[in-house]
C-alpha positions in Angstrom: 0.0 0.0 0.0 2.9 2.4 1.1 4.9 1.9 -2.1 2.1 2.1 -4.2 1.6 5.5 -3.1 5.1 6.0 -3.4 5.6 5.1 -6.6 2.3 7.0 -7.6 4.5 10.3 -6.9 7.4 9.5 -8.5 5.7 8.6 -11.4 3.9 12.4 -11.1 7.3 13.0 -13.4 10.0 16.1 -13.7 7.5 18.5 -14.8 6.2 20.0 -11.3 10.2 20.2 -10.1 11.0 22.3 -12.8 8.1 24.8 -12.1 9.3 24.7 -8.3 12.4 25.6 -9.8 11.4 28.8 -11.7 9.3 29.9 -9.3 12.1 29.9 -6.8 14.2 31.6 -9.2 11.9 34.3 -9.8 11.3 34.6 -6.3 15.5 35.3 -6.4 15.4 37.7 -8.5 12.3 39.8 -6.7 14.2 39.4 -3.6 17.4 40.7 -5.3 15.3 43.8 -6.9 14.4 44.4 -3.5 17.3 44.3 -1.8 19.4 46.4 -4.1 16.2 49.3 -4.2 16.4 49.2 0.1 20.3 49.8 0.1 20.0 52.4 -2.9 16.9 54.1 -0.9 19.2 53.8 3.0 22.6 54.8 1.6 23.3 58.2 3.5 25.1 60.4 0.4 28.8 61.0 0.9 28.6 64.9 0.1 26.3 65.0 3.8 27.8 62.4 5.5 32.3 63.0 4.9 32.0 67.2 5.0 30.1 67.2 8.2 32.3 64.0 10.0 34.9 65.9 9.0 33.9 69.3 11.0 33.2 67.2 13.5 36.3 66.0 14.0 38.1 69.4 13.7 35.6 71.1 15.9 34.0 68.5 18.4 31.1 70.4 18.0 28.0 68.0 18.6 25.3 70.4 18.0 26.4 71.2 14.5 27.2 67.3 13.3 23.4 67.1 14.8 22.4 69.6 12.7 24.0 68.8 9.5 22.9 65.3 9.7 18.9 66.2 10.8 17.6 65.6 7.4 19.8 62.7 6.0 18.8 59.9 5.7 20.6 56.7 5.2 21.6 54.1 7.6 24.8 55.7 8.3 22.9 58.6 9.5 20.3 56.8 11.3 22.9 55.1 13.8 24.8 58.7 14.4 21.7 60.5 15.2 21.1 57.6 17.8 24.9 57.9 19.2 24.2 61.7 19.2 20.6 61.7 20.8 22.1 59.1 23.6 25.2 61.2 23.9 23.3 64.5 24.9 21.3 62.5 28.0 24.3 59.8 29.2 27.8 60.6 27.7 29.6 58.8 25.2 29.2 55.6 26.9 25.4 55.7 26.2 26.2 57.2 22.3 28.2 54.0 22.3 25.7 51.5 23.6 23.0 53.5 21.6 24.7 52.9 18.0 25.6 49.4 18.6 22.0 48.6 18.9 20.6 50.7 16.2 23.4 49.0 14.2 22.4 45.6 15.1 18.8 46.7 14.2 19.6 48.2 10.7 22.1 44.7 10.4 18.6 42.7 10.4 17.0 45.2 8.2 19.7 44.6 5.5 19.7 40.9 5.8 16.0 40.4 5.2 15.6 38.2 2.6 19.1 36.9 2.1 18.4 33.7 4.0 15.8 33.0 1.0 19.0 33.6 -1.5 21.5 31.2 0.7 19.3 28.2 0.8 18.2 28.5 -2.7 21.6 28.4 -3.7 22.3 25.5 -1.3 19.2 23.5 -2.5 18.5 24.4 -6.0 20.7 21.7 -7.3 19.6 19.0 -5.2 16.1 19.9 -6.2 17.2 19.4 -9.8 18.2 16.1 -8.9 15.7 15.3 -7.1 13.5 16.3 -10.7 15.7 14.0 -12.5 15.6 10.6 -10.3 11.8 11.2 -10.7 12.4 11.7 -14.6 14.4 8.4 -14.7 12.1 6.3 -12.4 9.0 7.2 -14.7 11.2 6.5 -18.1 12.1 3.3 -16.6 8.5 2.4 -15.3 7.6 3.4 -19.1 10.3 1.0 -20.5 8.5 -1.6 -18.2 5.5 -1.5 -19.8 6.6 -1.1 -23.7 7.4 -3.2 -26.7 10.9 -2.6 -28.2 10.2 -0.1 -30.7 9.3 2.7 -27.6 12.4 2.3 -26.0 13.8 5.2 -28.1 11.0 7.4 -26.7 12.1 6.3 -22.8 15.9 7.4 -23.6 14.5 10.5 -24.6 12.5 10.9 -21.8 15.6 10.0 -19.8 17.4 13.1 -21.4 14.9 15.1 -20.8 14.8 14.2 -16.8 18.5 15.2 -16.6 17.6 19.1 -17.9 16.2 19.5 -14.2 19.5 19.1 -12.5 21.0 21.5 -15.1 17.9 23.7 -14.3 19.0 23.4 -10.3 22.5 24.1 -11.2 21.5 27.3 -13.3 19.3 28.3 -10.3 21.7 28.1 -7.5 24.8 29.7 -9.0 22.9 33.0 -9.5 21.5 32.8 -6.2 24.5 31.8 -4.4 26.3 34.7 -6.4 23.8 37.2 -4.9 23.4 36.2 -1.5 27.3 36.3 -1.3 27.6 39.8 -2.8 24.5 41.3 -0.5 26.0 39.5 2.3 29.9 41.4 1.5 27.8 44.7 0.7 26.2 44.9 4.0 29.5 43.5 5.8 31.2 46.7 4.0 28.4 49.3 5.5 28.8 48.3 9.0 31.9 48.0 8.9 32.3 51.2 8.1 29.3 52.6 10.9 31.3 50.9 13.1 34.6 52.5 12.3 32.6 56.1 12.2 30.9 55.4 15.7 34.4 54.9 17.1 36.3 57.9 15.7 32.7 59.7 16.4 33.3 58.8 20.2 37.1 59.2 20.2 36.4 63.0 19.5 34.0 63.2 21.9 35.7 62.0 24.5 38.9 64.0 23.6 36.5 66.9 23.8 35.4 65.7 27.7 38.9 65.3 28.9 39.9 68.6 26.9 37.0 70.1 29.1 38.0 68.9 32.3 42.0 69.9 32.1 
């Protein structure tokens, strides 16, 4: 009873798999789209962002880094208005607590979506083989069941089972070329808040100590 049903599925064929497979990669590529529009949309510009960090660290002056950066926008921008919000209520310990976890928040915000890319290009191809043993076992279950002169039919059905693996492979290397690039991108951007928090709180403690000579 159990490998009758079994072998009822398997004999559904390689058709279905490969429709898995192009919805997936369609569902890629949307998720790509997306996430190159959200880092275009929260990239704070460099002609706001460098001129007023670089005041800032000639100056020390707090008040005008918070007004130069009140209308930018951008994630780099987001976690320094936190660090400077904190800073004016608890010193630059707070600013430093307060950008670390507005940086961890903005960290989930980029990586939404990328787990879809990473196991899509960690599946894909055994998807695509999975397609193609269900190819094979139907062209053999075919053969089983046909005179002589079909069997050239069933070696074509065979060839025709193995496109699904190519199809897996041609999903996941895309996907896996993505997720790795997003995943470097966003690696770059905090890595670079996180070097700007620190020479942001460097100053501003320079500044306290300056104060208290």
């Amino acid at each position: 009873m159990l490998e009758e049903k079994f072998l009822t599925f398997a004999l559904m064929g390689v058709e279905w798999v490969l429709w898995l497979l192009v919805l997936l990669s369609v569902l890629c590529l949307a998720i790509a789209i997306e996430r190159a529009v959200f880092g275009a949309l929260n990239r704070t510009p460099k002609t706001v962002l460098e001129p007023a960090l670089g005041t800032f660290m000639n100056t020390g002056d707090t008040a005008e880094l918070r007004k130069r950066l009140a209308d930018a926008t951008g994630v780099e921008a987001r976690v320094i208005q936190s660090g400077l919000n904190a800073l004016e209520h608890g010193g630059s310990d707070a600013a430093d607590a307060a950008m670390a976890g507005t940086l961890a928040h903005e960290r989930l915000r980029m990586d939404r979506g990328l787990i879809v890319l990473g196991t899509v290009g960690a599946n894909a191809p055994f998807i695509g083989l999975f397609g193609t043993v269900l190819g094979i076992i139907q062209a053999f279950h075919e053969l089983s069941l046909a005179d002589a002169e079909a069997a050239q039919g069933v070696m074509s059905g065979i060839s025709d089972a193995l496109v699904a693996t190519a199809i897996g492979l041609l999903v996941a290397i895309p996907a896996v070329v993505l997720y790795n690039f997003f995943q470097r991108r966003n690696k770059r951007v905090v890595g670079r808040i996180e070097s700007l928090g620190q020479l942001m709180i460097s100053r501003v403690t320079g500044t306290q100590t300056e104060a208290m000579s």
